[in-house]
C-alpha positions in Angstrom: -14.5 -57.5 -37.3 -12.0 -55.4 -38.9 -11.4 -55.5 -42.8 -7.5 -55.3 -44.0 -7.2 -52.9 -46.9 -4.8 -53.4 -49.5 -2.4 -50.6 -50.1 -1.1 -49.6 -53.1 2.1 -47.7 -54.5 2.6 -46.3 -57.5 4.9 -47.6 -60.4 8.6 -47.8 -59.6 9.1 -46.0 -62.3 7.0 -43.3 -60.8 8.6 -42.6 -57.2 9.8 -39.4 -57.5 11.4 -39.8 -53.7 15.0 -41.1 -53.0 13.9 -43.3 -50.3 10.8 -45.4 -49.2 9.7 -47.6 -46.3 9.8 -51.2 -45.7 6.2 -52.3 -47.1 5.9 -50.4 -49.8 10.0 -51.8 -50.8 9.0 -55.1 -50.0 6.0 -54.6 -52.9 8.6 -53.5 -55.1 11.2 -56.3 -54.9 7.5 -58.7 -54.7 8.7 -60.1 -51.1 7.0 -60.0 -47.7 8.2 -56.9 -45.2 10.0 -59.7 -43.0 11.9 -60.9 -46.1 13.2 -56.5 -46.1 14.0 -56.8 -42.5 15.9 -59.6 -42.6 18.1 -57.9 -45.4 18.6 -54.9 -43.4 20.2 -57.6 -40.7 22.5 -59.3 -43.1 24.5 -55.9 -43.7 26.2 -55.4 -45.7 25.5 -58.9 -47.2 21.5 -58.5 -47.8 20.2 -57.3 -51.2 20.0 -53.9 -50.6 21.6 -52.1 -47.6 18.8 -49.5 -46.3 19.8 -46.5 -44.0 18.0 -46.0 -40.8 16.2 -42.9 -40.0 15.1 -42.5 -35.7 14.6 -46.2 -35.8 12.7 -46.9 -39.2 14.3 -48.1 -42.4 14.5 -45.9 -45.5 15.2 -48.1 -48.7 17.0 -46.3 -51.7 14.8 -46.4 -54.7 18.0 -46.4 -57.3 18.8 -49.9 -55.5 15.7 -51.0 -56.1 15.6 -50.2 -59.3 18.6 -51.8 -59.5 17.9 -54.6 -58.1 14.9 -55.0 -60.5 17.3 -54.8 -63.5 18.8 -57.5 -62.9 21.5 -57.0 -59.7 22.9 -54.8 -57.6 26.5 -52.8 -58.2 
């Protein structure tokens, strides 16, 4: 029997990078990594509009932040 563990991410307010991955976005905007996926299909109608870098998706943190404030652009 394996055991999940949880991870954790520091405060938004904290990331220092421009960009982070899907799970760690998806704990910032409190929705699932799916929900994240799915926005990166709607382009350009999703939440945020991530960039893809060899395959994986790279979220912009000032979007998120963004987002968090109350909308986007």
């Amino acid at each position: 029997m394996t055991t999940a563990t949880a991870q954790t991410f520091p405060p938004i307010d904290q990331e220092t990078r421009s960009h982070v991955g899907t799970d760690q976005a998806a704990f910032y905007c409190m929705r699932k990594p799916q929900t994240m996926r799915m926005w990166a299909a709607l382009e350009p109608k999703g939440a945020i509009k991530p960039i893809r870098v060899n395959g994986r998706l790279a979220w912009p943190v000032a979007e998120i932040r963004a987002l968090l404030e109350g909308g986007t652009k």
